[in-house]
C-alpha positions as a printed Julia matrix, in Angstrom:
605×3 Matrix{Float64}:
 32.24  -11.04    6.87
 31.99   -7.56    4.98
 31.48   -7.94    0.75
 32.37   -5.18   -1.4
 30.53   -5.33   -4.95
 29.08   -2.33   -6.38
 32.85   -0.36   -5.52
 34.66   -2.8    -7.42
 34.07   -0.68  -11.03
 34.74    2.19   -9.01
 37.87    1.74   -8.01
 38.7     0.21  -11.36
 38.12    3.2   -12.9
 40.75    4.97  -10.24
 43.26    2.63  -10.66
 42.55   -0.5   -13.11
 46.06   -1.72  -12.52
 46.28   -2.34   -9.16
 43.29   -3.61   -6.0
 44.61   -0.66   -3.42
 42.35    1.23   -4.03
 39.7    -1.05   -3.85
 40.88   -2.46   -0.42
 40.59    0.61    1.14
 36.44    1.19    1.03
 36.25   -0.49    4.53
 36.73    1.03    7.92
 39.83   -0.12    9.76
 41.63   -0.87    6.58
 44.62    0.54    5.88
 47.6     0.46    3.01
 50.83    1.33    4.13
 53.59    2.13    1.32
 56.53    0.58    2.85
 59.43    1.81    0.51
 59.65    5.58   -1.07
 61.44    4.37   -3.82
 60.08    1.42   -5.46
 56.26    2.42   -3.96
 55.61   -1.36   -2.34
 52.85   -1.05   -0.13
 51.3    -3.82    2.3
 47.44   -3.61    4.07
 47.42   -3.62    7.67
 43.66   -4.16    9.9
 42.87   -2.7    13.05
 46.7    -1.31   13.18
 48.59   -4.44   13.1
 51.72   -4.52   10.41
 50.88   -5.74    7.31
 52.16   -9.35    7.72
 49.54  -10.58    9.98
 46.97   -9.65    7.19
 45.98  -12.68    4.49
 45.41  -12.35    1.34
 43.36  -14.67   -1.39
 42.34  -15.23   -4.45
 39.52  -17.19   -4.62
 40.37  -19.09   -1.29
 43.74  -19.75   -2.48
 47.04  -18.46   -0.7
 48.96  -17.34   -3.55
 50.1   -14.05   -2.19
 53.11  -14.13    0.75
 56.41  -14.73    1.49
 59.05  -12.84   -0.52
 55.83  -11.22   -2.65
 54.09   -9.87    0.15
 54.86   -6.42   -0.41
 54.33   -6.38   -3.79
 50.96   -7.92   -4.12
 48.42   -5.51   -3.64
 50.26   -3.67   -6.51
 50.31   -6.65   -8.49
 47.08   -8.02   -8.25
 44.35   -6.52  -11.1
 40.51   -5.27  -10.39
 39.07   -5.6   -13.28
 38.18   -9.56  -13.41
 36.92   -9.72   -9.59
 33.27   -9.71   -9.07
 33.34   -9.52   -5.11
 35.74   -8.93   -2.42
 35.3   -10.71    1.3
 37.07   -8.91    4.41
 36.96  -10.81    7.86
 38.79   -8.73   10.31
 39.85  -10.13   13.55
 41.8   -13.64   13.81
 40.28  -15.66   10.97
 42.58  -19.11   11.45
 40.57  -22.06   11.79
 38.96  -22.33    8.21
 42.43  -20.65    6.66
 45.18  -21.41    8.58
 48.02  -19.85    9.88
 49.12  -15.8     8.6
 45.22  -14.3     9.08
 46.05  -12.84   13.06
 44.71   -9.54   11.95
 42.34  -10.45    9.4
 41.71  -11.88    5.52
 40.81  -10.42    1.98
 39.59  -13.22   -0.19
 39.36  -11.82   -3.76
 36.48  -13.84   -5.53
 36.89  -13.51   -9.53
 34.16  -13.52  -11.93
 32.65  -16.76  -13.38
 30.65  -16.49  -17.14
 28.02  -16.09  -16.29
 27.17  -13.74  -18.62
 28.6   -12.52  -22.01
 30.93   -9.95  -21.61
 33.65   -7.81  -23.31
 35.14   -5.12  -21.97
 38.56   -2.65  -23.13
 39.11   -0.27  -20.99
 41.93    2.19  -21.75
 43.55    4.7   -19.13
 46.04    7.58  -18.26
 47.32    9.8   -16.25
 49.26   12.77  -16.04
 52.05   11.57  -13.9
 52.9     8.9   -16.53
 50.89    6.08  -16.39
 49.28    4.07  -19.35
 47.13    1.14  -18.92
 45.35   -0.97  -21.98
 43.54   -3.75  -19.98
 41.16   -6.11  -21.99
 38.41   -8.53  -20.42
 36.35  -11.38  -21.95
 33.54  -13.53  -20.27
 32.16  -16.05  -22.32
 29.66  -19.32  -21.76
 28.63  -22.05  -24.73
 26.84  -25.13  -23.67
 29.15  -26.5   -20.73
 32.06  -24.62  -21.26
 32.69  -21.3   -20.21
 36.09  -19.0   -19.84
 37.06  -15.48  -18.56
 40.49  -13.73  -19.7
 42.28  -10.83  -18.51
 45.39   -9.28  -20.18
 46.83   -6.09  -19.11
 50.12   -4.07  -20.1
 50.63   -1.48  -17.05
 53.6     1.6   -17.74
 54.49    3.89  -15.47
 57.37    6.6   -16.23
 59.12    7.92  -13.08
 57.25   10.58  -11.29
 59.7    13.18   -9.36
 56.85   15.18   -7.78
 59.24   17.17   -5.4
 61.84   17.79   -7.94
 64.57   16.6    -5.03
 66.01   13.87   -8.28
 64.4    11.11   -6.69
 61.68    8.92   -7.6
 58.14    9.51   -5.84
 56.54    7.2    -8.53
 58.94    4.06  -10.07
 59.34    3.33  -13.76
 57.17    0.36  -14.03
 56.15   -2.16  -17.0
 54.39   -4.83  -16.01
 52.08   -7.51  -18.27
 49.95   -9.64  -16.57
 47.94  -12.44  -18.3
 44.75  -14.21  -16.11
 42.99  -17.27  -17.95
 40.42  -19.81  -16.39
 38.21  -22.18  -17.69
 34.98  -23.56  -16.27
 33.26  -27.07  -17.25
 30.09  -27.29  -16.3
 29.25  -31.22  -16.31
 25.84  -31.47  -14.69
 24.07  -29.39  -12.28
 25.85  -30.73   -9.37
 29.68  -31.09  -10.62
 31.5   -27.97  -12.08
 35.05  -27.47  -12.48
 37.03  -24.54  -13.19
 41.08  -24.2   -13.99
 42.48  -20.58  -13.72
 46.49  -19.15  -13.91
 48.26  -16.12  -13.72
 50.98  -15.24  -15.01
 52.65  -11.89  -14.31
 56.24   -9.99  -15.64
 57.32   -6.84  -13.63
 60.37   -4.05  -14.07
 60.12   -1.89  -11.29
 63.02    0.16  -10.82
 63.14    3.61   -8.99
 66.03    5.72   -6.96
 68.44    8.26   -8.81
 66.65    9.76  -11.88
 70.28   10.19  -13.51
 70.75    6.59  -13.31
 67.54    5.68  -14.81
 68.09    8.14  -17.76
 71.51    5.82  -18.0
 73.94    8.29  -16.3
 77.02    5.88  -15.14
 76.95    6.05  -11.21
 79.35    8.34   -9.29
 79.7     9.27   -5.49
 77.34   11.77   -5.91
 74.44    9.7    -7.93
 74.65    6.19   -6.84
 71.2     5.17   -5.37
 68.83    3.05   -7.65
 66.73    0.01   -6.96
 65.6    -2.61   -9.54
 63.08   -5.42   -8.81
 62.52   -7.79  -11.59
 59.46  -10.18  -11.16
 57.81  -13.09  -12.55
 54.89  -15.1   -11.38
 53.23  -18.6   -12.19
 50.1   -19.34  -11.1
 47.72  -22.32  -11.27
 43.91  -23.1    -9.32
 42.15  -25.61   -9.47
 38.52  -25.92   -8.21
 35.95  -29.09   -8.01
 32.92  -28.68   -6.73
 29.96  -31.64   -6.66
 26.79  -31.66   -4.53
 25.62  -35.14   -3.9
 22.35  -33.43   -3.15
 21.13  -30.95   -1.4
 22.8   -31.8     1.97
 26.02  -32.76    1.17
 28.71  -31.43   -0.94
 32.3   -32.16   -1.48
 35.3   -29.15   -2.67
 38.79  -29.92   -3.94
 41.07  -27.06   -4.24
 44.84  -27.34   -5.33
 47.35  -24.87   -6.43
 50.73  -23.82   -6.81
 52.48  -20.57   -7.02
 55.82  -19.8    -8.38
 57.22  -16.29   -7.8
 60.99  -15.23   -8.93
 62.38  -12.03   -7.88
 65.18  -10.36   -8.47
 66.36   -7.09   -5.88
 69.29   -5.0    -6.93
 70.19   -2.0    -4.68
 73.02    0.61   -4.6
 72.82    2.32   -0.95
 75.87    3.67   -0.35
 78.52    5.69   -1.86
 80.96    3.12   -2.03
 79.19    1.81   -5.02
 78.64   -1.25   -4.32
 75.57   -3.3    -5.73
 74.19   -5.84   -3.66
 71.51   -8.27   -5.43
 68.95  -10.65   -3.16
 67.18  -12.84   -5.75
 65.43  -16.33   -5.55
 62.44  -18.59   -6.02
 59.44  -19.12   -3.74
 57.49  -22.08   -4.58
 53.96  -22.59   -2.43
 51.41  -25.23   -2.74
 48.02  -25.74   -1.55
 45.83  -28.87   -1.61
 42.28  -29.2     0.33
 39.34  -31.43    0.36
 36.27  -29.68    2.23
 32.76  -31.45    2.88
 29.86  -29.04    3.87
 26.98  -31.1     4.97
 23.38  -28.79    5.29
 20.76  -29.41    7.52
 18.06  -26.2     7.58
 20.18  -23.53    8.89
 22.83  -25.68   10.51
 25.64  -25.58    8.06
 29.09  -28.05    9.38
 32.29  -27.68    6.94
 34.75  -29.92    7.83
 38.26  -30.85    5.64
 41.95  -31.77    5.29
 44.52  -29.43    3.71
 48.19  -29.13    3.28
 50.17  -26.12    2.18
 54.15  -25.71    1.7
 56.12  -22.62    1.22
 59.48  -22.73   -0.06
 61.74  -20.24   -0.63
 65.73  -21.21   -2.29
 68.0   -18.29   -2.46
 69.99  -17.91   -5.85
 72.15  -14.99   -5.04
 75.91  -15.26   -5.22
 76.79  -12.96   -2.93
 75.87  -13.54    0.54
 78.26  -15.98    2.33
 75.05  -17.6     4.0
 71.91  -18.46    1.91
 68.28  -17.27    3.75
 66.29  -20.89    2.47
 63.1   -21.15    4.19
 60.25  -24.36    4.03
 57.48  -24.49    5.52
 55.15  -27.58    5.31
 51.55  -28.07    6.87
 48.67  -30.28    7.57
 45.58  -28.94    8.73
 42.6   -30.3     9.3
 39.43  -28.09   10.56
 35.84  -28.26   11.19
 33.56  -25.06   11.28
 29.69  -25.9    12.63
 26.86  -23.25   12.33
 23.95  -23.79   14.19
 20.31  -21.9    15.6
 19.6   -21.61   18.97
 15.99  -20.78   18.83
 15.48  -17.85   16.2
 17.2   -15.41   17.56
 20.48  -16.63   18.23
 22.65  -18.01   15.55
 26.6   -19.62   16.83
 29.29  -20.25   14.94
 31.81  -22.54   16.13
 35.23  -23.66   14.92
 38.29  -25.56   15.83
 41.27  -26.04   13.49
 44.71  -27.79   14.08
 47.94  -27.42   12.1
 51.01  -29.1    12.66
 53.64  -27.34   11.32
 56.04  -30.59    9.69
 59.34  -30.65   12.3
 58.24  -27.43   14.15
 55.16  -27.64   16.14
 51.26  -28.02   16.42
 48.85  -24.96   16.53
 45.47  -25.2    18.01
 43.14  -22.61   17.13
 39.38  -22.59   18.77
 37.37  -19.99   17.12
 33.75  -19.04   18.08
 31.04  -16.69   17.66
 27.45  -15.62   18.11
 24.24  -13.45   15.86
 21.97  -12.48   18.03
 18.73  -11.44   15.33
 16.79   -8.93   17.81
 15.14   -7.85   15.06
 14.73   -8.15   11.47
 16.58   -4.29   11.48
 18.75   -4.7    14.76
 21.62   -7.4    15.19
 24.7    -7.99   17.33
 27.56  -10.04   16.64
 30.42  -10.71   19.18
 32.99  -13.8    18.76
 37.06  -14.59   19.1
 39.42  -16.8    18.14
 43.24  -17.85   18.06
 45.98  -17.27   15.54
 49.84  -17.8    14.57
 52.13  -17.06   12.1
 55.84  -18.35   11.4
 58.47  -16.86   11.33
 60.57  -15.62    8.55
 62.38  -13.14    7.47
 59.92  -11.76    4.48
 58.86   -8.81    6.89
 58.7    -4.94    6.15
 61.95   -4.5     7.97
 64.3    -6.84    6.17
 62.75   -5.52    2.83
 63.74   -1.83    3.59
 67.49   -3.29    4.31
 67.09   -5.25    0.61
 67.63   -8.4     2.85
 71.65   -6.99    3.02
 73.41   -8.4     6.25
 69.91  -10.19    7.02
 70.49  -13.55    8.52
 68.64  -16.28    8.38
 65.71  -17.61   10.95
 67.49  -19.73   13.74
 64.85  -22.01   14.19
 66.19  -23.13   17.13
 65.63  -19.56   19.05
 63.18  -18.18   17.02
 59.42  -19.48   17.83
 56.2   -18.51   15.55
 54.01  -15.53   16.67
 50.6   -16.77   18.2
 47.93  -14.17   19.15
 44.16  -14.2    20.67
 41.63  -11.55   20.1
 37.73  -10.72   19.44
 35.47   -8.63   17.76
 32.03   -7.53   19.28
 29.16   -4.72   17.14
 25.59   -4.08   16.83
 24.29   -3.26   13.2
 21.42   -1.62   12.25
 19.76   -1.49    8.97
 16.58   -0.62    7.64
 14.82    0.3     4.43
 12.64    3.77    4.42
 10.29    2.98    1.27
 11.3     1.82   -1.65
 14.37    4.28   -2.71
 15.93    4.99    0.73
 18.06    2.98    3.55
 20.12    3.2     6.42
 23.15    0.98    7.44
 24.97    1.96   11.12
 27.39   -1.06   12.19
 29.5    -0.19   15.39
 32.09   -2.48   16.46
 34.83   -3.14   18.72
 37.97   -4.98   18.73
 40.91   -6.48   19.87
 43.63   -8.58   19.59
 46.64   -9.42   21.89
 50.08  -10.89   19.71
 52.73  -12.62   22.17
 56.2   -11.91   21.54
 56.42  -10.93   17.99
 59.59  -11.29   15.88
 61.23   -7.98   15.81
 64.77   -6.64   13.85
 67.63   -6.49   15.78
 71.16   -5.81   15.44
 73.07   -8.86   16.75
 75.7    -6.94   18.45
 78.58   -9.12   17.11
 79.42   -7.42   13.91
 77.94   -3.6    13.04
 75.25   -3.6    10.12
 74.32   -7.36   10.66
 70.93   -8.12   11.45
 68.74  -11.15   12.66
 65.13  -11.68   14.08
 64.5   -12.69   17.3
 61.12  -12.52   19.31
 60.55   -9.58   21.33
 60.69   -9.35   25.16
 56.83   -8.9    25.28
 53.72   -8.41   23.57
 51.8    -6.39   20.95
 48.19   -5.07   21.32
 45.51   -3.84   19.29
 42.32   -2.22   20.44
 39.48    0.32   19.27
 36.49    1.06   17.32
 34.85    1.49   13.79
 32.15    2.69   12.8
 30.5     2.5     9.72
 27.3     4.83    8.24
 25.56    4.24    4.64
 22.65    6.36    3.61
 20.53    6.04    0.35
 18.66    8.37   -1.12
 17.17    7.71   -4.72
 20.25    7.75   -6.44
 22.34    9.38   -4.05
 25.0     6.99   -1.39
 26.85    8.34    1.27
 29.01    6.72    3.12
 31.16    7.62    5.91
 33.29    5.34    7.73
 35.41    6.28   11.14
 38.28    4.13   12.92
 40.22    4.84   16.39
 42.77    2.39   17.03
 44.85    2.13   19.97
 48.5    -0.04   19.08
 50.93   -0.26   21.6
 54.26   -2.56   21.39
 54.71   -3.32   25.37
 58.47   -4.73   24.97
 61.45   -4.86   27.87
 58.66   -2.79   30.57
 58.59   -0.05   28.06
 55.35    0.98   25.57
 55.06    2.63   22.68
 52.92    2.96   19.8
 52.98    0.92   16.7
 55.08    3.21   13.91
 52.81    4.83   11.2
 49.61    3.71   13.08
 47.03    6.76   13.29
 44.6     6.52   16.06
 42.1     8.22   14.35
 41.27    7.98   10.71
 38.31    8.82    8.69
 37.18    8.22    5.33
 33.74    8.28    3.25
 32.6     9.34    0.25
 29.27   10.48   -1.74
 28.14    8.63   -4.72
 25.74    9.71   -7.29
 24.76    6.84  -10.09
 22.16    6.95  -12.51
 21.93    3.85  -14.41
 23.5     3.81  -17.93
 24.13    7.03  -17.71
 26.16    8.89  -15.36
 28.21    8.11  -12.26
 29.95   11.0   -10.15
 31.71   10.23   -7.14
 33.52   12.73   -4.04
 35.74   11.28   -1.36
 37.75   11.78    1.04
 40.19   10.67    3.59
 41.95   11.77    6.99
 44.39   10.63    8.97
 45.42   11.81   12.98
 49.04   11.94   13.45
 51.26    8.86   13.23
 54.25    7.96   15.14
 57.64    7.25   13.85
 60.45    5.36   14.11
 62.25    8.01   15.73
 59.72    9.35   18.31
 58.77   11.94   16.13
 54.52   12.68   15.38
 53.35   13.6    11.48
 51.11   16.4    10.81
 47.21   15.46   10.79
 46.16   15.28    6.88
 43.67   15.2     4.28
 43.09   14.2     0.83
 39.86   14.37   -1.45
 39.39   13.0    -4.93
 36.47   13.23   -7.91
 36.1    10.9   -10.28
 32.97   11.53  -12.8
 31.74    8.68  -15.76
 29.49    9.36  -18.51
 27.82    5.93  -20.77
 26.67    6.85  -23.91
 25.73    3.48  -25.86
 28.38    0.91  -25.36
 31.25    3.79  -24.69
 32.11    4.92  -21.08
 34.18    8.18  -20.82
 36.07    8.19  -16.86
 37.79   11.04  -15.53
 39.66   10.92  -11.62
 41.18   13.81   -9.85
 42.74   11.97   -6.57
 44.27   14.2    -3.81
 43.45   17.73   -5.31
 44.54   19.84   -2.42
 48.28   18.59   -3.37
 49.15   17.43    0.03
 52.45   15.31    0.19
 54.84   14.1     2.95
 57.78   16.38    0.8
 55.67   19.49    1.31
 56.77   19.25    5.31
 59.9    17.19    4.89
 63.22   15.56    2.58
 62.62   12.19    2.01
 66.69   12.14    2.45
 67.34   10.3     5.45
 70.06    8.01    7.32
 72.63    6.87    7.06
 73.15    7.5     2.97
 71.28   10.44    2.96
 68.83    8.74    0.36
 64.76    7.72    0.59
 65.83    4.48    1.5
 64.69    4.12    5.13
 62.32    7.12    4.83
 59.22    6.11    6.51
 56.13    7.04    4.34
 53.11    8.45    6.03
 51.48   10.7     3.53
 51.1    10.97   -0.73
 54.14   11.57   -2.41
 52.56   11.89   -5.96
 50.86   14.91   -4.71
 48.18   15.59   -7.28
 46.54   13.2    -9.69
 44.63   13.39  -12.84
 43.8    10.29  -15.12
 41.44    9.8   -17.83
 40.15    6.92  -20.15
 37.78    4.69  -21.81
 35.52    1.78  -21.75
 34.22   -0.1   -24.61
 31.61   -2.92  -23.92
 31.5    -4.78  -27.02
């Protein structure tokens, strides 16, 4: 497991509106915008597409299904305290959906008394006013987050199409903690979000009626409920007992005009997901065994008038896992796991996972381990979303089977302190992970423009390297961070890489913090050339960013320059493309925004 901390305010500062930024301060990590229009993005780990990637919130899976592309731009910064990556199949403590890897979110608790407003924007359009509180009296304690994100269109190319959507979005995060003794605490969280994201035609969102000339515009209206629920109680020092539960209700609305002919099509319903668990985690020296029960349903009910066949999808499933670390000696430490899920009416999933520490040293270490994964199908994936789910038929259970996948991770880390104000971190690792017949897009042949999802006629792999180097030095961190992956689709005897996949990418950045006073930051990024859809390669590409803070007293004055050379995709290319000659189906592989300047302020209170 990797933990980000310190980068959290960092990235806040960036972008306090949004986690992808955040996300993207660990090697092999990568967000993918998936739509040039309304700016929907997904994360994608060693390569793989962005639905084999899980996300959290504190252990809970609140974020898939019909909101998986929207919830990395959804999902605030400013109330997490840490954020856990484990890349590589990650299924038997969190079920089914993790194939490439996980991000659990962990939110702050009160631990201490904080208040924080923290005002931003930026010259592109964006406003943020994003308020947090942290307070503890006695046995009670709360946290609260309320945000109000705007974002006027952005045109950055000047083609009259949106590179940046109109956006408003409110977002409102309670929880409450009750601290009964020592041993029992219980905390009670929600969310609940509103979103207007609407981008396309800039005549038609300055009201322009549409014609056969401007006729393109997208609308997604949003609303989320969320609730979590967490009780923890240690019978002692050995033995503990969790109970999680939670449920998740996300509407969305879709409106898109494609074509000329006018038409607006609308794809619009309710997903409903619940999770329930009970986890003992009984401690014996260094052997820790976690064992539990869980079940989890997704449900998704179609309210859309207008297709003649309605895409309802449920999911329900038991799980029940135990995860045992153990010492062999003192250099060796194993981890070993087994989880089954049976899948209510479908089928049962067994998932081994195992893994080994070997502690040469205090300073040297190697890790190597592997496990099993699957994921089932549905038709929430990248390609039905660019379509707007038009002429997208529903799952045929009966042909369609779930995605199952094997794969391992293996690296040697080295990290040492050199006195008291310098270190070194090196981590090298290898991967890879083998996915049998994924569920692909196809036309079905009977009727033109009419799709379905079958599983492909073979397999998808995923192999390379990262590596990862931190230096400190006083008050100086650099970090640099480089990733080759090789993704190939091997379907029907043929192979060919995985679309927007670079096989090289590098990215790092140097950090200079004195405490309480200043903080000034330089990164950058690169990226080899991708492959498209078409056969096509991209151009190789930079970007490089600045963002400087200043503390005087209980004020905090932020400025950000992101991607200063101005490189975007529209510099090389339209984003026009078939069959409407619109963004639509453009595939996105560099910054459209081109340039970026925001500024704000923090007040601690």
């Amino acid at each position: 497991m990797e933990v980000l901390t310190e980068e959290i305010d960092e990235a806040s500062t960036m972008d306090p509106s949004k986690i992808a930024h955040l996300i993207t301060h660990s090697t092999g990590i990568q967000v993918q915008q998936t739509s040039a229009t309304s700016n929907t993005a997904n994360v994608r780990i060693q390569g793989l597409d962005g639905r084999y990637t899980q996300i959290l919130k504190d252990g809970f899976p609140l974020y898939g299904g019909f909101s998986g592309s929207l919830s990395i731009m959804q999902i605030p910064p400013l109330d997490l305290r840490q954020v856990e990556y484990i890349k590589g199949g990650a299924s038997t403590l969190y079920g089914g959906g993790a194939i490439s890897g996980l991000i659990n979110l962990i939110s702050k608790e009160p631990n201490s008394e904080e208040t924080l407003l923290h005002l931003n924007a930026s010259h592109i359009g964006a406003f943020d006013v994003n308020a947090y509180m942290s307070r503890r009296i006695g046995k009670l304690g709360f946290t609260l987050l309320g945000q109000r994100n705007a974002q006027t269109y952005f045109d950055a190319d000047k083609d009259g199409f949106t590179d940046l959507p109109q956006l408003t979005k409110y977002n409102l995060n309670p929880k409450l903690f009750f601290y009964f003794t020592d041993k029992t605490k219980l905390s009670l969280g929600g969310t609940f979000t509103n979103e207007i994201r609407q981008g396309g035609d800039i005549k038609l969102l300055n009201h322009q009626y549409a014609d056969t000339i401007h006729f393109y515009k997208e609308v997604n209206d949003i609303n989320r409920v969320t609730t979590q629920l967490k009780l923890d109680h240690k019978f002692n020092d050995k033995n503990a007992i969790t109970v999680r539960n939670s449920f998740n209700i996300f509407h969305r609305g879709l409106e898109i005009t494609p074509s000329k002919a006018l038409q607006q099509y609308r794809f619009s319903g309710q997903q409903l997901s619940t999770f329930s668990e009970v986890a003992y985690t009984f401690r014996q020296k260094e052997n820790v065994l976690i064992t539990g029960i869980n079940f989890y349903s997704d449900n998704f009910w179609e309210d859309s008038l207008q297709s003649p066949i309605m895409r309802n999808e449920e999911y329900k499933t038991i799980g029940a896992f135990a995860n045992y670390v153990f010492d062999i000696g003192k250099k060796i430490s194993i981890e070993s796991g087994f989880r089954g899920d049976y899948v209510i009416d479908e089928k049962f999933f067994a998932l081994p996972r195992v893994s080994a520490l070997f502690k040469w040293t205090q300073k040297l270490t190697t890790r190597i381990g592997g496990g099993m994964g699957y994921r089932n199908p549905t038709i929430f994936n990248q390609e039905a979303e660019l379509l707007g789910y038009q002429n997208v038929l529903p799952i045929d259970k009966q042909k369609v089977i779930a995605e199952q996948s094997y794969g391992g991770n293996a690296d040697i880390g080295f990290k040492t302190a050199i006195g008291d104000k310098c270190f070194i971190n090196i981590n090298q690792m290898f991967f890879f992970t083998y996915l049998d017949k994924p569920v692909i897009i196809a036309d079905t042949g009977s009727a033109s423009g009419v799709f379905h999802f079958i599983n492909a006629k073979g397999y998808t792999q995923s192999y390379g390297g990262e590596t990862f180097f931190k230096f400190g030095f006083y008050n100086f961190v650099l970090f640099v961070g480089y990733t080759y992956t090789n993704a190939t689709n091997h379907f029907n005897d043929t192979i060919s890489d995985l679309t927007l996949t670079p096989h090289h990418s590098l990215k790092g950045d140097l950090l200079y913090a004195l405490p309480g006073k200043w903080r000034i930051g330089i990164d950058y990024e690169f990226k080899s050339s991708q492959s498209l859809s078409n056969g096509t390669k991209t151009k190789d590409f930079w970007t490089f960013g600045t963002v400087v803070e200043y503390t005087w007293k209980n004020y905090t004055f932020f400025g950000n320059v992101e991607n200063y050379t101005n490189f975007r995709q529209t510099n090389l290319g339209s984003l026009r493309s078939a069959p409407y000659n619109t963004p639509q189906f453009t595939e996105v592989w560099a910054p459209l925004d081109g340039i970026v300047l925001n500024a704000g302020l923090k007040i601690r209170l």
